[in-house]
C-alpha positions as CSV (number, residue, x, y, z in Angstrom):
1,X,-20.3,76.4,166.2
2,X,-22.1,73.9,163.9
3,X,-25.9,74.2,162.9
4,X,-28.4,72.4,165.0
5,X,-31.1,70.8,164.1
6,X,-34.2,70.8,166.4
7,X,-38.1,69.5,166.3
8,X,-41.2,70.9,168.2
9,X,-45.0,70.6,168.0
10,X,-44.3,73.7,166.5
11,X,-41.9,75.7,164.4
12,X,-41.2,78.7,167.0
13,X,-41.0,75.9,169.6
14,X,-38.1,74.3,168.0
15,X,-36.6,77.9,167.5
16,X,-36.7,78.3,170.8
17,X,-35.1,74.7,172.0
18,X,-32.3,75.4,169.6
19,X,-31.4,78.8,170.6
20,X,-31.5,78.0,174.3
21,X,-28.9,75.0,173.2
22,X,-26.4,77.2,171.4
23,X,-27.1,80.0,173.9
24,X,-27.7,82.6,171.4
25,X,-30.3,85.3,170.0
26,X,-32.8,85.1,166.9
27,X,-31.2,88.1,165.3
28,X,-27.5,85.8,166.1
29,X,-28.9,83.0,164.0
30,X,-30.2,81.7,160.7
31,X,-33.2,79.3,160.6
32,X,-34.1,77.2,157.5
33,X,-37.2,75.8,158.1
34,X,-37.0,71.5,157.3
35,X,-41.0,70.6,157.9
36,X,-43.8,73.0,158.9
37,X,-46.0,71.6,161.8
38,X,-49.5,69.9,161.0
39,X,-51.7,68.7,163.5
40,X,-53.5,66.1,161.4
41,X,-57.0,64.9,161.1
42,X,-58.5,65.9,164.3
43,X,-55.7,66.3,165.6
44,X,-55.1,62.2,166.1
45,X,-53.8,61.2,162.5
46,X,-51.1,62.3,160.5
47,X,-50.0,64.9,162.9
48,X,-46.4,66.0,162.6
49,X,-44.0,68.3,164.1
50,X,-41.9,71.5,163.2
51,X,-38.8,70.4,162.2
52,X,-35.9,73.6,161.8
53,X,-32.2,73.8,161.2
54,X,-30.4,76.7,162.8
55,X,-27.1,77.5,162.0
56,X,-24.7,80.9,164.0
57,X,-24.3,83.6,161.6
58,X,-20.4,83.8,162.4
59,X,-20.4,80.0,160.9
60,X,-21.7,80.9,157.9
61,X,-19.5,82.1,154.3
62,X,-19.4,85.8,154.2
63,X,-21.6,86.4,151.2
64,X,-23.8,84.3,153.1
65,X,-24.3,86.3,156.1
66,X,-24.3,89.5,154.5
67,X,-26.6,88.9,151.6
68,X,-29.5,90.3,153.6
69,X,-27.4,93.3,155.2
70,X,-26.7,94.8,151.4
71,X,-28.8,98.0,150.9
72,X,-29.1,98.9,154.7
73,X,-26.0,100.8,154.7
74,X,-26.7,102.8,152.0
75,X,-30.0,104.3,153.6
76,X,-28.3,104.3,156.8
77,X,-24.6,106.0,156.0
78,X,-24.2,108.7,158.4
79,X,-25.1,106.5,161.8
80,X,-22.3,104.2,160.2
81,X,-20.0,106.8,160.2
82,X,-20.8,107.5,163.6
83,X,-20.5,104.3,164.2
84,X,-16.8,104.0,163.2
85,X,-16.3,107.1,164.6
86,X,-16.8,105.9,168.2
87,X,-15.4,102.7,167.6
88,X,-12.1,104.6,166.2
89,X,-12.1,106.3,169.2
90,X,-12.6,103.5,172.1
91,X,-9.7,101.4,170.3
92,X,-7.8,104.6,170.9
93,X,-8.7,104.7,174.4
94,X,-8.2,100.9,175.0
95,X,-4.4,100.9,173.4
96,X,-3.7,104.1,175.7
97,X,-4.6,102.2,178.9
98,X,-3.2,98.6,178.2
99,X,-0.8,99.2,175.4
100,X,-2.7,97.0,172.9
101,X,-5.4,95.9,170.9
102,X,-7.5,93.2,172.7
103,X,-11.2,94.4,172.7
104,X,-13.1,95.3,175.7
105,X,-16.4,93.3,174.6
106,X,-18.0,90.5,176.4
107,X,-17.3,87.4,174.6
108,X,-14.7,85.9,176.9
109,X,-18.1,86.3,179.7
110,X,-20.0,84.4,177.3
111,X,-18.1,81.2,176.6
112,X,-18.3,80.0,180.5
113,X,-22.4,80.7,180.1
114,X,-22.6,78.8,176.6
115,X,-20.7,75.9,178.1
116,X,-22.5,76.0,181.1
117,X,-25.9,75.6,179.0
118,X,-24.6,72.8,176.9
119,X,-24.0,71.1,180.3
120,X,-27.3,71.3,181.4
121,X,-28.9,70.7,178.1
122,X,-28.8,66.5,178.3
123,X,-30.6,66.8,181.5
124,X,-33.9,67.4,180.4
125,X,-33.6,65.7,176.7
126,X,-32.7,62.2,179.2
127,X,-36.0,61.8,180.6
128,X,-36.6,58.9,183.3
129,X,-39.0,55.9,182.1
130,X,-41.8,56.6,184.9
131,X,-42.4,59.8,182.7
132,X,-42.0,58.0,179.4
133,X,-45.0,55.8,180.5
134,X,-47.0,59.1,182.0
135,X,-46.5,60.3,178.8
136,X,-48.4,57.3,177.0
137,X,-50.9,57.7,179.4
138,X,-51.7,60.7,179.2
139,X,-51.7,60.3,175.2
140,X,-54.1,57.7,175.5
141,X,-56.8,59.7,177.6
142,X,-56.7,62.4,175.0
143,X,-57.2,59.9,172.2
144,X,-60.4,58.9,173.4
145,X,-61.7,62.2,174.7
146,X,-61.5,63.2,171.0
147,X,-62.8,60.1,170.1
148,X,-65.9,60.5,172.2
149,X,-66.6,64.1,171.4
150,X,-67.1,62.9,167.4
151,X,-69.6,60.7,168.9
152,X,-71.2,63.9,170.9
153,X,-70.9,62.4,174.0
154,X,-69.2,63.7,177.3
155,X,-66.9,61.0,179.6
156,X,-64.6,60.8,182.6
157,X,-61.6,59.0,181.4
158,X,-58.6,57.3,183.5
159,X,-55.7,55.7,182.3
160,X,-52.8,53.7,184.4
161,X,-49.5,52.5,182.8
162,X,-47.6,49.7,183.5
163,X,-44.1,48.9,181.6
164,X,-45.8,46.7,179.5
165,X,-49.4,47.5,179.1
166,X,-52.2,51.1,179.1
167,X,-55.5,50.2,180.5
168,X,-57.9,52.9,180.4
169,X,-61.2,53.3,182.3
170,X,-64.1,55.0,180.6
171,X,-67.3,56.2,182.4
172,X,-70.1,58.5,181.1
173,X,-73.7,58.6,179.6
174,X,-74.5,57.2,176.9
175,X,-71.0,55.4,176.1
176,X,-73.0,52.8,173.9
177,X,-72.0,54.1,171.7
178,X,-68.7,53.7,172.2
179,X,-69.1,50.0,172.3
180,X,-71.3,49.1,169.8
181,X,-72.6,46.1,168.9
182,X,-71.3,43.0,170.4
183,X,-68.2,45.3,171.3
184,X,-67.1,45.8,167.4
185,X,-67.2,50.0,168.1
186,X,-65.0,49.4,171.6
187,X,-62.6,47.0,169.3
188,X,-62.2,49.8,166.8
189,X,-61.5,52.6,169.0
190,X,-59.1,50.5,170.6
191,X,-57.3,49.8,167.7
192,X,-57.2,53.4,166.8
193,X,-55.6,54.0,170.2
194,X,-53.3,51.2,170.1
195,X,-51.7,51.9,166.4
196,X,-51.0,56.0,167.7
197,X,-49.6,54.6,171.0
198,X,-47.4,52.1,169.6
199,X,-46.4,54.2,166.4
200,X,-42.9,55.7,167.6
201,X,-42.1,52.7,170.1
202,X,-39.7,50.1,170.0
203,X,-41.8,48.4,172.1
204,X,-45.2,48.4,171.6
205,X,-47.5,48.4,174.9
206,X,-50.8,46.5,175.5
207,X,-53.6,48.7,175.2
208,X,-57.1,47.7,177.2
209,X,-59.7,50.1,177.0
210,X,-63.0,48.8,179.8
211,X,-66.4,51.3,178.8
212,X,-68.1,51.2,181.9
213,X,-67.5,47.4,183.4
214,X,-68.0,46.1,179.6
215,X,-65.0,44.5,179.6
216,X,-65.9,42.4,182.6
217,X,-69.5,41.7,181.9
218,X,-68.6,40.3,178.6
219,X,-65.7,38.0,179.8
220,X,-68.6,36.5,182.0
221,X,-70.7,35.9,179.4
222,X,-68.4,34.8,177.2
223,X,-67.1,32.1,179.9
224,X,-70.6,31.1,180.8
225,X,-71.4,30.2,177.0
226,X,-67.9,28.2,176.9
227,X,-69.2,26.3,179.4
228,X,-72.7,25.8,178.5
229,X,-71.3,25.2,174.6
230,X,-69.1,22.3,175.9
231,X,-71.8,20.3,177.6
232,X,-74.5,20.8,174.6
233,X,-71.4,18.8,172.7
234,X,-70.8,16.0,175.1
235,X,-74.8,15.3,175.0
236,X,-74.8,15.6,171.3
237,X,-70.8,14.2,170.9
238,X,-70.8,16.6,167.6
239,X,-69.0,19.3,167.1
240,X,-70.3,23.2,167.6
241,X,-69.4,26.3,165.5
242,X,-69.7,29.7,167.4
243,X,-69.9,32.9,166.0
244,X,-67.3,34.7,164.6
245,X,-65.4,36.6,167.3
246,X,-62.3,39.0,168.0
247,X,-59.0,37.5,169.0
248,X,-59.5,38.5,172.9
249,X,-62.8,37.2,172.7
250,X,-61.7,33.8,171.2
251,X,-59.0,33.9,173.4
252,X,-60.8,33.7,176.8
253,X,-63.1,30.6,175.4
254,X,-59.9,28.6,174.7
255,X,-58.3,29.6,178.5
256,X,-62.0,28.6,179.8
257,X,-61.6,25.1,178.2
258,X,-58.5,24.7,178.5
259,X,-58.1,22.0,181.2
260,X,-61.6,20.3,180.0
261,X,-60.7,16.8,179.9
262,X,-63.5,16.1,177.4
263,X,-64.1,19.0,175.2
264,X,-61.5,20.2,172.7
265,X,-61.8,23.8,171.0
266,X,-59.9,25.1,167.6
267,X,-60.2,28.5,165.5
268,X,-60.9,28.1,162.2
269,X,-61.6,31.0,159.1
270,X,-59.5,33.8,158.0
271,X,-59.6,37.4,159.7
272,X,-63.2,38.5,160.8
273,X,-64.9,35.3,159.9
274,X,-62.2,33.5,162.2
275,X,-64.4,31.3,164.9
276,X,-63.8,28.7,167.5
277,X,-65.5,25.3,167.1
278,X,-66.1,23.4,170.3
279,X,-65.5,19.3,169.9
280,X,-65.7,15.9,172.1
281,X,-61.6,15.0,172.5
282,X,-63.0,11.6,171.6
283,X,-64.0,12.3,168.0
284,X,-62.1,10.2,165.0
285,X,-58.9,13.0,164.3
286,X,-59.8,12.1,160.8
287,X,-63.2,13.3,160.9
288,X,-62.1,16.4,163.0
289,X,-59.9,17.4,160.2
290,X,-62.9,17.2,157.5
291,X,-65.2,19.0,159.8
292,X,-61.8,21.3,160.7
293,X,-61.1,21.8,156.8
294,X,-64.7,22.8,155.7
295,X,-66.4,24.8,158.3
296,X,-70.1,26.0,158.2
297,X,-70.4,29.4,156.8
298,X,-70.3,32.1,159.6
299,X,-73.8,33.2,161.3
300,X,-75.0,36.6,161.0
301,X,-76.4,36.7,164.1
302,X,-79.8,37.1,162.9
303,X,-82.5,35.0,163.3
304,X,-84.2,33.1,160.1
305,X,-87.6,34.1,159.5
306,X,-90.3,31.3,160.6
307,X,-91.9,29.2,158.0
308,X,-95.7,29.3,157.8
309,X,-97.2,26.0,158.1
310,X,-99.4,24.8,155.3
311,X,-102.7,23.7,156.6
């Protein structure tokens, strides 16, 4: 029998998973130990799992096997004798009744219940894709209960899978947090959730996370300022910079304009300055580009302080 190699969350679990496998005891085996458990940074990054290599002592070289039997004998001689005392004598006893040597042991029993295991073994290791995605669900809840405990603050958290996407439902007191300003804490955490999700995939899922209706509230608001943008730039017929926004967030102002027959929208900038301007469709391409190719630097949001007027 050749040496399996087996991973847990922990060492003694993969012990365990490779013994049951070979159908064999701890004292049958040796275990080399290939990566020690670690449960990361709160338990969410960097956690890895224990990693073993188990091998049948009977497949191992002599010297091998024995090296950590030497010295027992000595302190234990005369049980041994005994030992091959009895053992002389049940050979005896076994060539008297069937005229030769074969062994009454149990081994020929065990082969049918070691083959038997390794038939049963694929069964669980083949698991069905309804609990593949239970499993990403479940991950994901447990993410952001961790999450939300750093912050100090207690939630009820749901998650439902689909083949393609995750979109979990949080509800509790004081989940502002959790959402921070203009949504850039939400974005974050979602992020976070995402990357640990997707991280052993080959396909990665779409991972929504909605703090207590934010999600919906701010696709409103984000639509009704679309809209209210567009017409402020057919009065004016000049172009108008919003703020810099996530890619979701730019995302639904582009599907709200989409179909405008007058109004015209492009992201411009790099990475978090990266904004949408709003444009008439009727504008010299020319000028577009220059206005497209030199953007206004991004607002902060804040307001300027007033001027005092000189009397």
């Amino acid at each position: 029998m050749e040496s399996v190699v087996k991973t847990g969350r922990t060492v003694d679990e993969a012990i365990d998973s490779a013994l049951q496998e070979m159908g064999l005891t701890r004292d049958e085996v040796q275990v080399d130990i290939l990566q020690l458990e670690n449960s990361g940074f709160l338990g969410l990054f960097g956690r890895k799992e224990g990693k073993v290599r188990v091998t049948p002592m009977k497949s191992l070289p002599l010297s091998e096997s024995t090296s950590e039997r030497k010295g027992k004998p000595k302190q234990n001689s005369k049980p041994r004798g005994e030992r091959a005392e009895k053992a002389s004598t049940n050979n005896r006893e076994t060539r008297g009744k069937n005229g030769s040597r074969k062994s009454e042991n149990n081994r020929p029993e065990r082969k049918p219940e070691t083959s038997e295991k390794k038939k049963r073994q694929p069964e669980p290791t083949t698991a069905p894709s309804v609990a593949q995605r239970g499993e990403s669900s479940a991950k994901a809840e447990e993410v952001v209960r961790k999450i939300s405990e750093t912050f100090g603050i207690k939630v009820d958290v749901q998650a439902t899978e689909t083949e393609k996407a995750v979109n979990i439902r949080v509800v509790g007191d004081q989940v502002g947090q959790l959402i921070g300003r203009r949504g850039r804490t939400l974005g974050a955490v979602q992020y976070i959730v995402s990357r640990l999700i997707n991280e052993d995939r080959p396909d990665r899922k779409k991972i929504t996370i909605d703090v207590d209706g934010y999600n919906e509230d701010r696709e409103s608001s984000l639509k009704e300022l679309a809209t209210r943008t567009a017409d402020r730039v057919m009065e004016t017929g000049k172009p108008v910079f919003l703020r810099p926004m996530s890619p979701p967030e730019r995302r639904i102002i582009h599907l709200t304009l989409q179909d405008d027959d007058e109004v015209g929208t492009e992201s411009v900038g790099e990475q978090d300055s990266r904004q949408v301007v709003l444009f008439p469709k009727s504008i010299d391409q020319e000028e577009l580009q220059r206005i497209l190719d030199s953007p206004p630097p991004p607002r902060s949001g804040r307001r300027p302080p007033r001027r005092r007027r000189r009397n």
